[in-house]
C-alpha positions as CSV (number, residue, x, y, z in Angstrom):
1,X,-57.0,-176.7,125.5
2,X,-57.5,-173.8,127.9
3,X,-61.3,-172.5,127.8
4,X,-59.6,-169.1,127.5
5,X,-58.5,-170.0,123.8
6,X,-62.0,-170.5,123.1
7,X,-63.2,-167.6,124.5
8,X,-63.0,-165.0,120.7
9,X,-64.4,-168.2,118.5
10,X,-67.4,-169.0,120.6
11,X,-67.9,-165.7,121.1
12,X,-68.1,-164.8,117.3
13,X,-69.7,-168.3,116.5
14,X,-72.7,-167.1,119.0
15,X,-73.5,-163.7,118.2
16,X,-73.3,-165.0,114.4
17,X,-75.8,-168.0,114.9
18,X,-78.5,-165.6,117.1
19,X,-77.6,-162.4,114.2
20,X,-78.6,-165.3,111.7
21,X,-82.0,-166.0,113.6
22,X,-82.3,-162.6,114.2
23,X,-82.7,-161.8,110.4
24,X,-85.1,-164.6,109.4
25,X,-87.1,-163.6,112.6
26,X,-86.9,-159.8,111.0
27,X,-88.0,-161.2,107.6
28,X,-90.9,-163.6,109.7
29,X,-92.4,-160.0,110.9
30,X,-91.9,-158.2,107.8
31,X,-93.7,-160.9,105.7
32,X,-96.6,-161.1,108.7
33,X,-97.1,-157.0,108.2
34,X,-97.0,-157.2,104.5
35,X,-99.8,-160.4,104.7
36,X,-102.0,-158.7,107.2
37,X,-101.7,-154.9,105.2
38,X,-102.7,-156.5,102.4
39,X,-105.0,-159.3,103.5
40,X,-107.4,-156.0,104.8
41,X,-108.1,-154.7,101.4
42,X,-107.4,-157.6,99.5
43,X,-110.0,-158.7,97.6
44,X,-109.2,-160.7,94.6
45,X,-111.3,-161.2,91.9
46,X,-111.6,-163.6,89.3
47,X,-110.7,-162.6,85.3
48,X,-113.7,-163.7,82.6
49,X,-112.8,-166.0,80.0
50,X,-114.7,-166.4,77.0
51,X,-113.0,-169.6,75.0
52,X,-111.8,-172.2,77.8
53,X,-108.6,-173.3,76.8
54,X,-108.1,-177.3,77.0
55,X,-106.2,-178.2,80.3
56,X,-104.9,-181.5,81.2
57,X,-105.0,-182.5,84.9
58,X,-102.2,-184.7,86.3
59,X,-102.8,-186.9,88.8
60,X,-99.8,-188.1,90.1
61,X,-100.0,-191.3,92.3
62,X,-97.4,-194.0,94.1
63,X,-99.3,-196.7,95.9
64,X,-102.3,-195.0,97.7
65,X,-104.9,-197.4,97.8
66,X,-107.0,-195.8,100.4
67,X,-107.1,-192.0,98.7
68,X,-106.9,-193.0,94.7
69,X,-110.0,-193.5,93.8
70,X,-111.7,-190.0,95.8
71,X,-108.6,-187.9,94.2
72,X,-109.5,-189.2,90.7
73,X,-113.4,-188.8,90.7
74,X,-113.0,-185.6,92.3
75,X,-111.1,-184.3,89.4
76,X,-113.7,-186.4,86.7
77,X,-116.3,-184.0,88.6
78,X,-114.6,-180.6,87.6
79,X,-117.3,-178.3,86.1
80,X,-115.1,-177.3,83.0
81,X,-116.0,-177.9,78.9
82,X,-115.8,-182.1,78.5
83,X,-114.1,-181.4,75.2
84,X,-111.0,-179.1,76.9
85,X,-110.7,-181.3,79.7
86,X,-108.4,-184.4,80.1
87,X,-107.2,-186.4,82.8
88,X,-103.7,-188.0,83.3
89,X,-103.4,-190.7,86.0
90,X,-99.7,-190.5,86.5
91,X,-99.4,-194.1,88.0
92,X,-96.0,-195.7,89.5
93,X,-98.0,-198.0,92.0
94,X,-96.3,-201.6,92.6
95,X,-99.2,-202.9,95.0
96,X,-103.6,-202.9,94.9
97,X,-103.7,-199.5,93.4
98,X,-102.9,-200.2,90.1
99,X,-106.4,-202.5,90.5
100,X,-108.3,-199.6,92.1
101,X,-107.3,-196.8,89.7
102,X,-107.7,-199.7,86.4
103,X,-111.2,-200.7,88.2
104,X,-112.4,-196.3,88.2
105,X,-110.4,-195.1,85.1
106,X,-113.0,-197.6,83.1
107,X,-115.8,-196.4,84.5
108,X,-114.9,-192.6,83.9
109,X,-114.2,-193.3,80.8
110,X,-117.5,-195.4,79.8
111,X,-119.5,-192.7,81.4
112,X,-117.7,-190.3,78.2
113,X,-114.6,-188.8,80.8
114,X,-111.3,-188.3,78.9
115,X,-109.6,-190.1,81.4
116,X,-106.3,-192.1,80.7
117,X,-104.6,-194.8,83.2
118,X,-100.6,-194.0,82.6
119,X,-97.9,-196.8,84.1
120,X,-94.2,-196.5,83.2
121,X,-92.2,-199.5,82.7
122,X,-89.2,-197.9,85.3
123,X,-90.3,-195.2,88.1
124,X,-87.3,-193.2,86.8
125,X,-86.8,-189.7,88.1
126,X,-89.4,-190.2,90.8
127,X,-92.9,-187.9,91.0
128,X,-91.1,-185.4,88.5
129,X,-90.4,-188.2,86.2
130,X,-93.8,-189.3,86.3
131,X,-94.6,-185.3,86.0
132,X,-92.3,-185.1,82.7
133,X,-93.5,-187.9,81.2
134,X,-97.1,-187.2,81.0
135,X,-96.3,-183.9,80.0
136,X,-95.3,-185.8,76.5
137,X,-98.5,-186.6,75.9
138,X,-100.3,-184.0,77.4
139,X,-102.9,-182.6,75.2
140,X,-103.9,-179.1,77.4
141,X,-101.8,-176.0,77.4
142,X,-102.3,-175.8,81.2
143,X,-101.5,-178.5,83.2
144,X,-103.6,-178.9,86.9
145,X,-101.4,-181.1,89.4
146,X,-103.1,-182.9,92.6
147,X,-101.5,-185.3,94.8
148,X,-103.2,-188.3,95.5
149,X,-104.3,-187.0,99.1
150,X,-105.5,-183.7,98.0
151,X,-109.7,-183.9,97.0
152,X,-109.9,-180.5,94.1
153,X,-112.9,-179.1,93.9
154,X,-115.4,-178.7,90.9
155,X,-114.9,-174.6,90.6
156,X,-110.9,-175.0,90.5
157,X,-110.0,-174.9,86.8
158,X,-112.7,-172.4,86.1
159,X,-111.4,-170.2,89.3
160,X,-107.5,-170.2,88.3
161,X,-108.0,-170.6,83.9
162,X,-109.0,-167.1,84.2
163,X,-105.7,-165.7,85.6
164,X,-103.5,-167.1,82.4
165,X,-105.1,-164.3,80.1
166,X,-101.8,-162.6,81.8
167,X,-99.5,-164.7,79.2
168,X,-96.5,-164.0,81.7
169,X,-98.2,-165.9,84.5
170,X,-96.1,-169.0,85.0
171,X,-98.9,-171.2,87.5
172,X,-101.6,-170.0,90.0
173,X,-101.4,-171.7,93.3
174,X,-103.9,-172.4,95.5
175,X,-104.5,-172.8,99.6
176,X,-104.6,-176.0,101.0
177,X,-107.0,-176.8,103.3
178,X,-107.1,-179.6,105.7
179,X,-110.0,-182.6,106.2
180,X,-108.7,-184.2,108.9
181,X,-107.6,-180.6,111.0
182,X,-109.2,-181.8,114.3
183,X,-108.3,-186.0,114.1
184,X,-105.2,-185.5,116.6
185,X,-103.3,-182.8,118.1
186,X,-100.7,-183.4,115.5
187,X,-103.0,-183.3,112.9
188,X,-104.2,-179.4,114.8
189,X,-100.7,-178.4,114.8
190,X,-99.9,-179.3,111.4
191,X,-102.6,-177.7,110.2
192,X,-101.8,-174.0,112.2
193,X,-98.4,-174.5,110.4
194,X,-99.4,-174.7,106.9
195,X,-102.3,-172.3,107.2
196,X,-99.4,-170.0,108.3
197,X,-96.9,-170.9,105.5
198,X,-99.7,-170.3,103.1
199,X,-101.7,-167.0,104.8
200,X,-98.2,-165.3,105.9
201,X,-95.5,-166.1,103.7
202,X,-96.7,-167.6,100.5
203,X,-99.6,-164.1,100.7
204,X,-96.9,-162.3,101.9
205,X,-94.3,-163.1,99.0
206,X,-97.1,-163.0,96.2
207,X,-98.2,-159.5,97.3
208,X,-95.2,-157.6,98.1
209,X,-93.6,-159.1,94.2
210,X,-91.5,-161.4,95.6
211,X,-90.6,-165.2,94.5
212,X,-93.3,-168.4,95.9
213,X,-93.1,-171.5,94.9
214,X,-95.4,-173.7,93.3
215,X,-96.6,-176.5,96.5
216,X,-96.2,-179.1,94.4
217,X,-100.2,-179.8,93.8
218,X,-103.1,-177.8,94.1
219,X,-102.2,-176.0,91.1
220,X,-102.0,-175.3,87.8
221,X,-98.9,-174.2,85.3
222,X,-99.0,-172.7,81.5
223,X,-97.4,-175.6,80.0
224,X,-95.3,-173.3,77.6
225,X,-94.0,-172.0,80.9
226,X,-93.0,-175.9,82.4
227,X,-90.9,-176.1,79.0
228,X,-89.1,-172.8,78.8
229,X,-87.9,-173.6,82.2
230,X,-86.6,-176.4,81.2
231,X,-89.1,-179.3,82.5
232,X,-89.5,-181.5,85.7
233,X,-86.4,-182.2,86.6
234,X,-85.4,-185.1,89.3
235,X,-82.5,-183.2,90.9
236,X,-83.5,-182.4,94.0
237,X,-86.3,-183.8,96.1
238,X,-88.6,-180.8,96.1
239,X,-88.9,-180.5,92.3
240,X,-91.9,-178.4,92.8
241,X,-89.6,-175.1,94.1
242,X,-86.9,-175.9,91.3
243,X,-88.8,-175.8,88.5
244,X,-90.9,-172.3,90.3
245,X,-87.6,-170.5,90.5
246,X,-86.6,-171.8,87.1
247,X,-89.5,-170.5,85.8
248,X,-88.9,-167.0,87.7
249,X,-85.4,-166.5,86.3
250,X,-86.6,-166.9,82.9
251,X,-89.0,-164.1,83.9
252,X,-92.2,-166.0,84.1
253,X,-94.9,-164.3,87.3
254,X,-97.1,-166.2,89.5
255,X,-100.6,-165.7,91.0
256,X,-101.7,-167.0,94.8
257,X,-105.4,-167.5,94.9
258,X,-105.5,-166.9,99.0
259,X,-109.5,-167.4,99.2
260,X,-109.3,-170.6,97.0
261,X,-108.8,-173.3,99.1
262,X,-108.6,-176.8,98.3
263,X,-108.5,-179.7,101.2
264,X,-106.0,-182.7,101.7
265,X,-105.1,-185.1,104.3
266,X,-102.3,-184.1,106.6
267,X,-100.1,-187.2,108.2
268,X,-101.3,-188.8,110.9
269,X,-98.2,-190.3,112.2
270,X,-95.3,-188.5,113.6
271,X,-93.4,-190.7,111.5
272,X,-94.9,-189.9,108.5
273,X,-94.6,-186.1,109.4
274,X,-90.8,-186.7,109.9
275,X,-90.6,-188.4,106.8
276,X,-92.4,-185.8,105.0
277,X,-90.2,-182.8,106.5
278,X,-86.7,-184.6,105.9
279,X,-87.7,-184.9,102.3
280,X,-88.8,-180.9,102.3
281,X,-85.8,-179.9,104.3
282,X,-83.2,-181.6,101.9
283,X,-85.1,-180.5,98.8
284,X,-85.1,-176.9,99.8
285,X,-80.8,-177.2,101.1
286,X,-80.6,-178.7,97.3
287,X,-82.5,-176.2,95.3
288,X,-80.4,-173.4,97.9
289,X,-77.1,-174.7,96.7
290,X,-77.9,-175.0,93.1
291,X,-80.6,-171.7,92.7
292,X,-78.8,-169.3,94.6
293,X,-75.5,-168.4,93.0
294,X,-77.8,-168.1,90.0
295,X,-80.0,-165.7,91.6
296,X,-77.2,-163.1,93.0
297,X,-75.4,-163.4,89.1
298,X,-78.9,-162.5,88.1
299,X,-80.1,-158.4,87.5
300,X,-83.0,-159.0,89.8
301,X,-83.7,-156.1,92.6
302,X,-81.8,-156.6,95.4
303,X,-84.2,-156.5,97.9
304,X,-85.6,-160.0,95.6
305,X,-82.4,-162.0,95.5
306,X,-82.5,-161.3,99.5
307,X,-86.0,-162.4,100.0
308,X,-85.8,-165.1,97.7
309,X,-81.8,-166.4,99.6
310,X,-84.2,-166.2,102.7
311,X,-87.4,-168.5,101.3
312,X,-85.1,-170.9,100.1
313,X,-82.8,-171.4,103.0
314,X,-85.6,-171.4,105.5
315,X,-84.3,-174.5,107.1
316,X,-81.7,-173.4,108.1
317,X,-83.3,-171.6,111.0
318,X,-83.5,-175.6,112.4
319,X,-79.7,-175.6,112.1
320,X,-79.0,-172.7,113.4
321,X,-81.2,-173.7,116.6
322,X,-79.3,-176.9,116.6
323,X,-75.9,-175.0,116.5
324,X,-77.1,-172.9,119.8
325,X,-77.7,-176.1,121.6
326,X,-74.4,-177.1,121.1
327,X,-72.9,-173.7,122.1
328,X,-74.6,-173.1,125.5
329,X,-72.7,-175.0,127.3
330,X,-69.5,-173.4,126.0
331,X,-71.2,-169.8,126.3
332,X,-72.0,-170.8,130.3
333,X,-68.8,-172.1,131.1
334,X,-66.9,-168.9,129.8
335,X,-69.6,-166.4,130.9
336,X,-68.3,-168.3,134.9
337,X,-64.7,-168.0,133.9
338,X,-65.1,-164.0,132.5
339,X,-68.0,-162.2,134.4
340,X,-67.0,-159.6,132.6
341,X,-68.5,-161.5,129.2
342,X,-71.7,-161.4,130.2
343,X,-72.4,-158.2,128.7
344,X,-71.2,-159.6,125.8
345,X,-73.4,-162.2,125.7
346,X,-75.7,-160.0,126.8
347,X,-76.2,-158.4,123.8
348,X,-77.5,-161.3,122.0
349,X,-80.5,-160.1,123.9
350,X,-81.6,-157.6,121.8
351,X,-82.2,-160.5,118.9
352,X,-84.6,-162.5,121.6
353,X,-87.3,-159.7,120.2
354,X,-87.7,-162.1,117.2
355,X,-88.4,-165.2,118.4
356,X,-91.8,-164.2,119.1
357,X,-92.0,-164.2,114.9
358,X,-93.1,-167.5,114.4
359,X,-96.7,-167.1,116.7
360,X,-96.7,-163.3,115.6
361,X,-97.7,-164.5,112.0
362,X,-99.5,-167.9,112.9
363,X,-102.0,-165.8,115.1
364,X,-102.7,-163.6,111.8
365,X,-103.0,-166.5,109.7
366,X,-105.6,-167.5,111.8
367,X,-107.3,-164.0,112.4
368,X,-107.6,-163.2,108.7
369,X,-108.8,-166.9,108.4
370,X,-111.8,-165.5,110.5
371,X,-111.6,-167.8,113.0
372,X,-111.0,-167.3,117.1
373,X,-107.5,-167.2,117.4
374,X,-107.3,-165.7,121.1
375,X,-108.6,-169.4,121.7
376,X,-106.2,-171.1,119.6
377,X,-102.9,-169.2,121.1
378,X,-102.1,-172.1,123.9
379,X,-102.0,-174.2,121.3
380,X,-100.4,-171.9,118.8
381,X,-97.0,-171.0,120.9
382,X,-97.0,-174.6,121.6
383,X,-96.5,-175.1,117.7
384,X,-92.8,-173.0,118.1
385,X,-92.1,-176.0,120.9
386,X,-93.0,-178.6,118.3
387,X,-91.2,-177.0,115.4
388,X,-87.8,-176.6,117.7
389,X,-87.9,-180.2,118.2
390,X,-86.9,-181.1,114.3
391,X,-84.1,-179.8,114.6
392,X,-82.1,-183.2,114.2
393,X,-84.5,-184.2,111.8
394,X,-83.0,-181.1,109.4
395,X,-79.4,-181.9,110.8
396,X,-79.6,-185.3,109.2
397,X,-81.4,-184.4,106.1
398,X,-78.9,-181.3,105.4
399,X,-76.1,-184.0,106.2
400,X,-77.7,-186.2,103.2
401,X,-77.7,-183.4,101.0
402,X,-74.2,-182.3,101.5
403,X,-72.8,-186.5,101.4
404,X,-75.4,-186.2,98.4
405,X,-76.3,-189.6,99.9
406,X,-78.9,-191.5,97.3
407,X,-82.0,-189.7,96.7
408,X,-85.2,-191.4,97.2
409,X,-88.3,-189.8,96.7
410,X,-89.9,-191.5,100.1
411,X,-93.3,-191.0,100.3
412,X,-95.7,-189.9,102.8
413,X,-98.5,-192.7,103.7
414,X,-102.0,-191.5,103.4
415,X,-104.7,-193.9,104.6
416,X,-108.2,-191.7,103.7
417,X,-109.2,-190.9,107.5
418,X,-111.0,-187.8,108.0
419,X,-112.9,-188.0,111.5
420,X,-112.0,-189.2,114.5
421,X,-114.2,-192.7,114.7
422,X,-112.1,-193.7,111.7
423,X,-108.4,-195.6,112.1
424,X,-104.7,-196.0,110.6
425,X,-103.6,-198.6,112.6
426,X,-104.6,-201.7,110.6
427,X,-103.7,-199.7,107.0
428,X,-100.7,-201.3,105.3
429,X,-97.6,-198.9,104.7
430,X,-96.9,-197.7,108.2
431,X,-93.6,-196.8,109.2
432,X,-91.3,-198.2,111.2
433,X,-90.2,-196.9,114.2
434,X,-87.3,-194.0,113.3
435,X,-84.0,-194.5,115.3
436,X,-83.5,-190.8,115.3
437,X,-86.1,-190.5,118.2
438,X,-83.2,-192.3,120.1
439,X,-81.0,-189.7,119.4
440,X,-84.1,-187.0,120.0
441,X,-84.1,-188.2,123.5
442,X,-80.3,-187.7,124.5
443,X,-80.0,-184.1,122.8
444,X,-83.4,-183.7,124.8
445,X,-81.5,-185.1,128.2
446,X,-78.0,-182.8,126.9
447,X,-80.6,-179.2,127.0
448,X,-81.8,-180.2,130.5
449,X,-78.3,-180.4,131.8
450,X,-77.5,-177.2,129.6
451,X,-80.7,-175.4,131.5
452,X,-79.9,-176.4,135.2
453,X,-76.3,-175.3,134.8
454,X,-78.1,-172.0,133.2
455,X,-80.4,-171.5,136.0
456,X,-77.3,-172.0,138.6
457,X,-75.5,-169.3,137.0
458,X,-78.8,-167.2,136.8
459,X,-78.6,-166.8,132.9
460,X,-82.3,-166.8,132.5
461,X,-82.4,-166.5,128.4
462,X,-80.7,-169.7,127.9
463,X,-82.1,-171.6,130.7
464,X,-85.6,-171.1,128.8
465,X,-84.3,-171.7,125.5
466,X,-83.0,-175.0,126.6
467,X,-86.0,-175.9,128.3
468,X,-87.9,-174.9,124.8
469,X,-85.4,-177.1,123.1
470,X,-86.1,-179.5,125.4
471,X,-89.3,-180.1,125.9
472,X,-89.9,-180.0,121.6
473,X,-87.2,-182.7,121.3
474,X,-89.2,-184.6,124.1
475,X,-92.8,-184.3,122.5
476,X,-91.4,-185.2,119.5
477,X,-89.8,-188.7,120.2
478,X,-92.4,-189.7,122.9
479,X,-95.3,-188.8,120.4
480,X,-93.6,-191.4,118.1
481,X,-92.7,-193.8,120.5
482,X,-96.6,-193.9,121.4
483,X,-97.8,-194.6,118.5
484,X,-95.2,-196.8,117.8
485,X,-96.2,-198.9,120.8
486,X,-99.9,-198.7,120.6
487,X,-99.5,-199.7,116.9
488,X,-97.4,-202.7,117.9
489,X,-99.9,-203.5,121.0
């Protein structure tokens, strides 16, 4: 095929893919000015309540051996009313853990705890199905939800209760915090990442009245609101962001509680992170394809459907990055053949002021954190490297969701280390090695070639966005090899 035939559709395929980013890098800015407008004034104060209103906490809990027992007497030690409190171990564990939670349920519940041990005969329908069938039996009319990893702290319930005297508020979410921040750099990174999902965009959403979902723990839902929506449903694998939107198309609000923070345990294997992301990415590609078409036949604002068609394909950003790795080669051969294209091309420049997004709003999640963050930018534009590098790991899990491939709920190991002296390596449940890191490495190898043919031509703006893809795919794979290795050795 003559390269001149390609010349109008990889033209139009290119300034589409970088108009894309350019719009999710627009909304990255808008939702960092809205979260740091707002985050100077914001001060958000808790509503009384004068009759506490029984609650039922979920626990919900797949073999974690090394975190079950800390997640369920953290939540026996809530300072709320024994007689409106109640506690559901949600447990589908197959290994020691059934033990360990039988072994601390008893003694909860000798020291006067209403505390019950719940085990299905099937683990149908995953974490929601546990979710939706506790919710049978559940005695409260506000249901708290913690992941096994997450440790809740006594003031929660009587912090977030207090916001349900709105009787249109769907859940109150809260911040999570991180215990093990400073074990590793990927445990740092991690932990810039989600204080920036949570400071910037879930802040940023909540305060300028658009859609946030509910993370999935570390909150609690009106259980009037879980029904009307139609319950837990196992469809996709983020059943946490179904069930929010669900729940805001029946016209049910939400509160974010930005200064209550509650800590967890963030991976500390690249595998496990992978893991963890695929499932997040193919949940959210699910929820798109199903939620959306719903939302534009809605009468929401429009300004709401956009922002909310924007939340819930964020990972598509990943594909879009993979799509311009594949097209710079093809952009660099015709810019050779057609100089006079590279003004064309050219004008894909004026998008390159967005991809300075991403750190933009990680550098004010840290700032109105109140923390140093002209120390912390090295490692913060690093994170933009790191995130570019998972962009095969969303290629395959958006390939799952459109061969709707078998959904399993794969969990992420958690092995209850917190500080540096402590180790993972001889904790049962580690991953094996992922073969995509094979893969990682020749689309790594396929962005160096793309950057020295770049830098012959002088095209400077791909050249370093190769080099960017490059070096992410890079620390990516090679961060997993080592472990794997030292793990092994």
């Amino acid at each position: 095929m003559s390269t001149s035939l390609l010349l109008i559709p990889v033209a139009i395929i290119y300034l589409l893919v970088v108009g894309s980013l350019y719009v999710y890098g627009i909304n990255f800015y808008y939702l960092t000015f809205v979260a740091f407008t707002k985050g100077q004034t914001h001060h958000q104060a808790t509503p009384t309540v004068t009759n506490w209103p029984a609650v039922t906490v979920q626990l919900p809990i797949y073999n974690e051996p090394y975190v079950a027992r800390r997640v369920i007497e953290a939540a026996a030690a809530m300072d709320y009313p024994a007689d409106c409190l109640e506690i559901q171990v949600l447990d589908d564990s197959t290994d020691e853990t059934i033990a360990i939670i039988a072994q601390v349920v008893l003694e909860l519940h000798k020291s006067g705890t209403n505390i019950h041990h719940v085990r299905r005969a099937e683990r149908d329908g995953f974490k929601a199905g546990a979710l939706r069938d506790g919710l049978r039996t559940a005695s409260g009319a506000f249901i708290a939800i913690f992941d096994a990893d997450f440790i809740p702290s006594p003031t929660f319930l009587k912090r977030t209760v207090p916001y349900f005297n709105d009787h249109k508020i769907a859940f109150v979410q809260g911040r999570w915090d991180h215990i093990n921040r400073d074990y590793s750099p990927l445990t740092y990174f991690q932990s810039l990442a989600i204080d920036g999902h949570f400071m910037i965009e879930q802040f940023g959403r909540s305060q300028g009245g658009y859609w946030f979902n509910f993370n999935g723990t570390a909150g609690i839902w009106r259980k009037a609101a879980i029904e009307e929506a139609g319950g837990w449903q196992p469809r996709t694998l983020t059943e946490d962001l179904d069930l929010s939107y669900r729940a805001f198309l029946n016209g049910w609000h939400a509160v974010f509680v930005r200064n209550l923070n509650i800590p967890a345990e963030i991976p500390l294997t690249f595998s496990s992170y992978r893991r963890q992301q695929g499932r997040w990415a193919r949940g959210s590609l699910e929820n798109a394809a199903i939620l959306i078409p719903k939302i534009w036949r809605s009468e929401f604002p429009f300004k709401l459907k956009v922002e909310a068609t924007l939340h819930l394909t964020g990972y598509v950003v990943h594909l879009l990055l993979f799509a311009l790795s594949v097209i710079y080669p093809l952009v660099l051969i015709l810019s050779g053949q057609f100089p006079s294209l590279v003004s064309l091309f050219g004008l894909a420049l004026i998008f390159n002021i967005t991809a300075l997004a991403p750190t933009l709003s990680f550098i004010v999640a840290q700032a109105q954190l109140k923390r140093p963050w002209w120390q912390m930018i090295p490692a913060i534009v690093f994170i933009s490297v790191f995130g570019t590098g998972m962009m095969l790991n969303t290629v395959r899990a958006a390939l799952e969701a459109l061969r709707k491939t078998d959904r399993q709920f794969q969990r992420t190991p958690k092995f209850g280390v917190t500080s540096k002296g402590q180790s993972w390596r001889r904790s049962v449940y580690k991953l094996k090695l992922d073969p995509i890191v094979f893969w990682e490495i020749a689309f790594g190898l396929m962005n160096v070639v793309t950057c020295i043919l770049a830098i012959q031509v002088q095209h400077w703006f791909i050249a370093f966005y190769t080099m960017i893809f490059a070096t992410g795919l890079f620390f990516n794979s090679s961060y997993t090899l080592y472990q794997s290795v030292y793990d092994r050795r």
